[in-house]
N, C-alpha and C positions, 0 to 999 in steps of 0.2 A: 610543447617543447620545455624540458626543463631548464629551469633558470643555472644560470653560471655562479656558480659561488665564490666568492672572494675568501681571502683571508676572515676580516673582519666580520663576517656573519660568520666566519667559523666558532667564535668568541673565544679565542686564544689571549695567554695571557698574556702583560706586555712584555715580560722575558722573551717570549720566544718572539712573540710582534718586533721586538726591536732586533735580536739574531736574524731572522728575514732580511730587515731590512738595511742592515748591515751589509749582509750577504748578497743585498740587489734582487731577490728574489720577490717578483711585485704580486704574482696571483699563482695561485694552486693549481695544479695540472688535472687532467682529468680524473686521473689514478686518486689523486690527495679527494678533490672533491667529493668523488664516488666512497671513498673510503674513511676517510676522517671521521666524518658524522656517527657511522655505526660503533668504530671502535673506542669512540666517547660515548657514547651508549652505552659501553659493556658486552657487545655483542662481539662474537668470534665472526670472522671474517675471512671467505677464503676468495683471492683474488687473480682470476686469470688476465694478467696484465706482459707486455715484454719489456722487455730493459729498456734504459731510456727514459723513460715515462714519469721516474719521481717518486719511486716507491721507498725508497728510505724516509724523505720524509713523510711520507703517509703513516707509516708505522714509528716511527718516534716522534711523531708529536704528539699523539696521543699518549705516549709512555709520560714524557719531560711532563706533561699537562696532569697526572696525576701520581707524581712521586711522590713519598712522605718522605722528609727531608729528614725525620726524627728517629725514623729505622735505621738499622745496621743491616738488614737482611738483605740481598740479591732483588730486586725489585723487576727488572726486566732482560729477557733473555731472549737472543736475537742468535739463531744458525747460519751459518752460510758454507758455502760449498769448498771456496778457494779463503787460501790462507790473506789472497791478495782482496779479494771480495770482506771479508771481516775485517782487514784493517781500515779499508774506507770508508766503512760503514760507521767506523767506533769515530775516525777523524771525521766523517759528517756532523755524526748525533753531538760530537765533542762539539761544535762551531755553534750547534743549536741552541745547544743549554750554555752556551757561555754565560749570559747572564742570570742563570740561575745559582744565587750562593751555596757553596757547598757540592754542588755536581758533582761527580765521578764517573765515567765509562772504561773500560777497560775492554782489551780484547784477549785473548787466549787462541793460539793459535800453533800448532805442531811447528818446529823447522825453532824455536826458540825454547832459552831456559825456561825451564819449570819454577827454579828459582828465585830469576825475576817475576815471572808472573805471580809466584805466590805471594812475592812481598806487596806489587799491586793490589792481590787481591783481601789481602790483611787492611788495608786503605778505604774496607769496605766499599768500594761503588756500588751506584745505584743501577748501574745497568753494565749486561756485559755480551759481548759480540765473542762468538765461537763458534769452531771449527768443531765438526761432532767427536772424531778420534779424539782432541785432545780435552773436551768437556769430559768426557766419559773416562781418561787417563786422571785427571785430577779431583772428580768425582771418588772413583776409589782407593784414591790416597789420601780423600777424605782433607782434601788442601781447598774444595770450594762446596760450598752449599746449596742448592738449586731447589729446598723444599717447600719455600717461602715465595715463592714469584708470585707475583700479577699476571704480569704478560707473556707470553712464550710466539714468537717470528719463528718462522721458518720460510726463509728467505731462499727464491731460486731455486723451487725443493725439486723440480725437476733436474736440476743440475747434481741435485744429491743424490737420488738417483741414478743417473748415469755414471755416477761416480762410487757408485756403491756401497753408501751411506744409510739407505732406509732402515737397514736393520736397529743401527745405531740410533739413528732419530725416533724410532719407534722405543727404543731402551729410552732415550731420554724423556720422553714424552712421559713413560710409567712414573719418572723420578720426578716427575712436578707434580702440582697441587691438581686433585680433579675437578674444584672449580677455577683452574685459571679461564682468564682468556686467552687466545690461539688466532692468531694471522698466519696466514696461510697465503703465499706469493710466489705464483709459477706460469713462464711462457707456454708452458702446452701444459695437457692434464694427461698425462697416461692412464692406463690401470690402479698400478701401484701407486700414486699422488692419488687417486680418488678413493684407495681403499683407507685411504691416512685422513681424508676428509670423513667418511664413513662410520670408520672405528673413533675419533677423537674428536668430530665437529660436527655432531648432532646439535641442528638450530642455527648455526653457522648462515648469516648472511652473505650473498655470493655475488660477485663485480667481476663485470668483463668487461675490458677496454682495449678495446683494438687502438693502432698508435695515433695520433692527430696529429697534424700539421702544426697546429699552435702549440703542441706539447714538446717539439722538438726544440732544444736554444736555436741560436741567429747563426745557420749555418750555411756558409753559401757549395750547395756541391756539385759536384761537378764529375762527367765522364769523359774521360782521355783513352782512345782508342788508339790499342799501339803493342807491336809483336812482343812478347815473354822477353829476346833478347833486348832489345829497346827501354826495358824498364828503369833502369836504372840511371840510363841518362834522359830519360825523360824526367825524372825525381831532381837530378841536379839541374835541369833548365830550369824548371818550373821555381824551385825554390831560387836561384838568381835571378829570375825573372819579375817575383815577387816579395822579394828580399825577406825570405824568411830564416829565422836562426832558431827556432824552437817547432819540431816538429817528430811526429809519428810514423813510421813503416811498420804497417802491419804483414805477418807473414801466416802460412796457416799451421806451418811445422817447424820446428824446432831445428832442422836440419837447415829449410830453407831461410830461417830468419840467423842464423848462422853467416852460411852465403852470403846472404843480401846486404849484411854489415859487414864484411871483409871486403866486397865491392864496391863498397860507399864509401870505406875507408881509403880506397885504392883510389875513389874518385877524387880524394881530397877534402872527403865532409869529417867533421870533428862526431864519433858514432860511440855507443855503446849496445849488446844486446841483452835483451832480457826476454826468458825463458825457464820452461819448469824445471830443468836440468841443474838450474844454478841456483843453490846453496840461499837459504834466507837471508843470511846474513848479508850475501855478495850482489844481493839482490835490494834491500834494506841500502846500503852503498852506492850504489847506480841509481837510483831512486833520490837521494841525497844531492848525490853530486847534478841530476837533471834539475833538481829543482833550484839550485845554484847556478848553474848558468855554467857550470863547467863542459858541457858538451853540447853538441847541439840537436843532433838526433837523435831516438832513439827506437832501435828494434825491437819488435816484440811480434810474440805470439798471444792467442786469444785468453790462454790461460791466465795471463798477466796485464792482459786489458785491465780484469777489474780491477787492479791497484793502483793505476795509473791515475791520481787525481791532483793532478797541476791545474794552477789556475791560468797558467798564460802562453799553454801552447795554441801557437798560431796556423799550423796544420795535421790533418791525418792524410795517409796515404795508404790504400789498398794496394800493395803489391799483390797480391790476390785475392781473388773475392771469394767473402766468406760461405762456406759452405751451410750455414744455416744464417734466415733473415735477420732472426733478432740480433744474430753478432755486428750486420750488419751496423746495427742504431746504436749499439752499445762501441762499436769503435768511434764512428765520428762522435760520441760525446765524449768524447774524449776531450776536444777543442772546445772553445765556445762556454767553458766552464765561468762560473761567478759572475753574470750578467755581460761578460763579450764577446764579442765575435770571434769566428772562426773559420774553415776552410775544410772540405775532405774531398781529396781526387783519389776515383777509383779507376785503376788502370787494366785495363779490359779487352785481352785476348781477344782475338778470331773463338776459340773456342769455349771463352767465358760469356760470351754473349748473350745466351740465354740464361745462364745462373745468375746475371745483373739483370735482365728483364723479368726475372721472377721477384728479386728484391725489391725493385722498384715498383712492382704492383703489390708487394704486402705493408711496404710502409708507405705508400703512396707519395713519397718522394717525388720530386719534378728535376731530376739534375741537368745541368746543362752541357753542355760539349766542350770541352778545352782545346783548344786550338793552339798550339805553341807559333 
C-alpha cells in the first residue's frame, strides 16, 4: 500500500507552507499527492482526475515552487475552458503565492478589455490563466509573449473540447518552447485529448484518480425526494428550517434557472441569476454583490459553477440533477470552501431516480434522506 504523503515530505517552501496554512488546508489530496512529485521532477504529466479533487493546486505549486523572480518573461501558462473557470484559477494561485515577494498572476479572458489586460500584462507576471480565443487574440497583437514558458496546464481539456477549442490549443501548444513541461488535466480522455497526449507528451507520466471520500471537504449531503412542482418550496423550508442566508440553486439550463429565480423571488428569498447569456461584466457585478452579502441566493447554471468561489456559502441545492457525474462534485464544492462546512440537497424527481443512483455510485457518495 502506498504511503500517504503529507505536505511536508512534499518539501515545499515555507511561502507556500504558510499560504496552506493560512488557507486551513492541512494535507494534499490524492490528485496533489499523485501529481506534485512528478511535476517537481520535471516530468510532463497527464492526469485523468474529475473536478473536486484539488487539481489547481496540484499544478501551481509546482509552478510558485520554481519561479525565477528575476525574469520578466511569462513563466507559467495555465488554459481553461470557461471564462469563469480562469478566473478562479488565477484567484486560487493568487492566495498561494501570497507570500511570495514580487508574485504576479494574471488572467486573460474574452467578455473583458483588451486594454486592461494589456496594461496587467505590461506588470510582467509570472504566471498567467487563459481562455484559448482570447490567448491567441492577444498573441497576434503581439500585446503577450508565451515563447519563454516553463510550464504549460491544460486544465479540463475535455471541456475544451466539447467546447471546440482543440484546434486552438493545439495552435498554442506550437507557440511554446519544445522543451517545456505540459500538465495535462481531464475527467474523461476521448480520442481527441489522447491524440494531444500523443502528438505533445511523449514520456508524459500518467495519474488516474478516481474521487475518494477523504478528498471531498466536510459536506454533509443529502437526498430530498419530492415532485418537479414541489421544489421550490421545498428550498424555502429547508432553508428556514436551517437558518440559512447564503446559499446555491443549481439549474441545468439557462431558461430553467431563469424560472427558478423569478419563483424564489416571488417566494420572498432576496435572488440573483447567473448564467451564460449575461454579459461579464453583469456577471463580475453579481458576483460582487454575493460576496457581500447583498443577496442571499444565488442561481446558476453549470457554466458558471466554475467561478463561483466564496468562502462562506452555507448550502447547494440541486434543483436538478446534473446530467453528467463530475458536475455532480463540482457543485456541491461549491460550499464547504476554506476549511468549513457545508450542506448540498439534491432534490430528486420520481423520474430523476436513477440519474442520482448512478452519481451516487461514481463518487461513491453516502447521502442521506431529508425529511422536512
Amino acid at each position: 500500500m502506498e504511503k500517504e504523503l503529507t505536505f511536508d515530505d512534499l518539501g515545499l517552501s515555507p511561502e507556500v507552507m504558510a499560504s496552506l496554512r493560512s488557507m486551513g488546508v492541512k494535507r494534499p489530496t490524492t490528485v496533489q499527492q499523485k501529481t506534485i512529485p512528478y511535476l517537481m521532477d520535471n516530468y510532463s504529466v497527464i492526469a485523468k482526475a474529475p473536478t473536486g479533487t484539488g487539481k489547481t493546486f496540484a499544478f501551481a505549486i509546482p509552478i510558485l515552487e520554481y519561479l525565477n523572480m528575476d525574469a520578466r518573461f511569462i513563466q507559467g501558462l495555465i488554459l481553461a475552458p470557461t471564462r469563469e473557470l480562469a478566473l478562479q484559477i488565477a484567484s486560487e494561485i493568487r492566495l498561494l503565492g501570497k507570500n511570495i515577494k514580487g508574485f504576479k498572476v494574471t488572467a486573460v479572458i474574452g467578455g473583458q478589455s483588451i486594454n486592461i489586460q494589456k496594461e496587467k500584462l505590461d506588470k510582467h507576471p509570472q504566471v498567467v490563466v487563459a481562455t484559448p480565443g482570447r490567448l491567441i487574440d492577444l498573441v497576434t497583437r503581439r500585446m503577450i509573449d508565451i515563447s519563454n514558458i516553463y510550464t504549460l496546464v491544460l486544465d479540463e481539456a475535455d471541456e475544451m473540447l466539447k467546447m471546440g477549442f482543440i484546434r486552438d490549443v493545439k495552435r498554442i501548444i506550437s507557440m511554446t518552447p519544445q522543451d517545456k513541461q505540459m500538465a495535462l488535466f481531464s475527467a474523461t480522455m476521448p480520442r481527441e485529448i489522447q491524440d494531444i497526449t500523443w502528438q505533445f507528451m511523449e514520456g508524459a507520466k500518467e495519474v488516474d484518480v478516481m474521487p475518494k471520500a477523504e478528498d471531498h471537504p466536510d459536506i454533509d449531503e443529502y437526498i430530498v425526494n419530492c415532485p418537479e412542482k414541489d421544489k421550490i418550496s421545498v428550498i424555502t423550508r429547508i432553508c428556514a428550517k436551517e437558518d440559512y442566508t447564503k446559499f446555491i440553486v443549481f439549474c441545468n439550463t439557462k431558461d430553467q434557472a431563469s424560472r427558478v429565480a423569478k419563483r424564489l423571488a416571488h417566494s420572498g428569498v432576496s435572488v440573483q441569476v447567473l448564467h451564460g447569456d449575461i454579459s461579464q461584466s453583469k456577471r463580475n457585478k453579481v458576483m460582487d454583490d454575493y460576496r457581500r452579502n447583498r443577496f442571499d441566493c444565488l442561481v446558476g447554471t453549470d457554466v458558471v459553477a466554475r467561478g463561483i468561489d466564496v468562502d462562506d456559502i452555507e448550502a447547494v441545492f440541486n434543483y436538478d440533477i446534473p446530467k453528467e457525474n463530475e458536475l455532480y462534485l463540482h457543485r456541491i464544492g461549491r460550499t464547504a470552501r476554506a476549511g468549513k462546512s457545508g450542506a448540498a440537497y439534491s432534490l430528486v424527481s420520481f423520474i430523476e431516480q436513477d440519474r442520482m443512483e448512478e452519481i451516487i455510485r461514481y463518487t461513491a457518495a453516502d447521502p442521506a434522506t431529508y425529511v422536512l
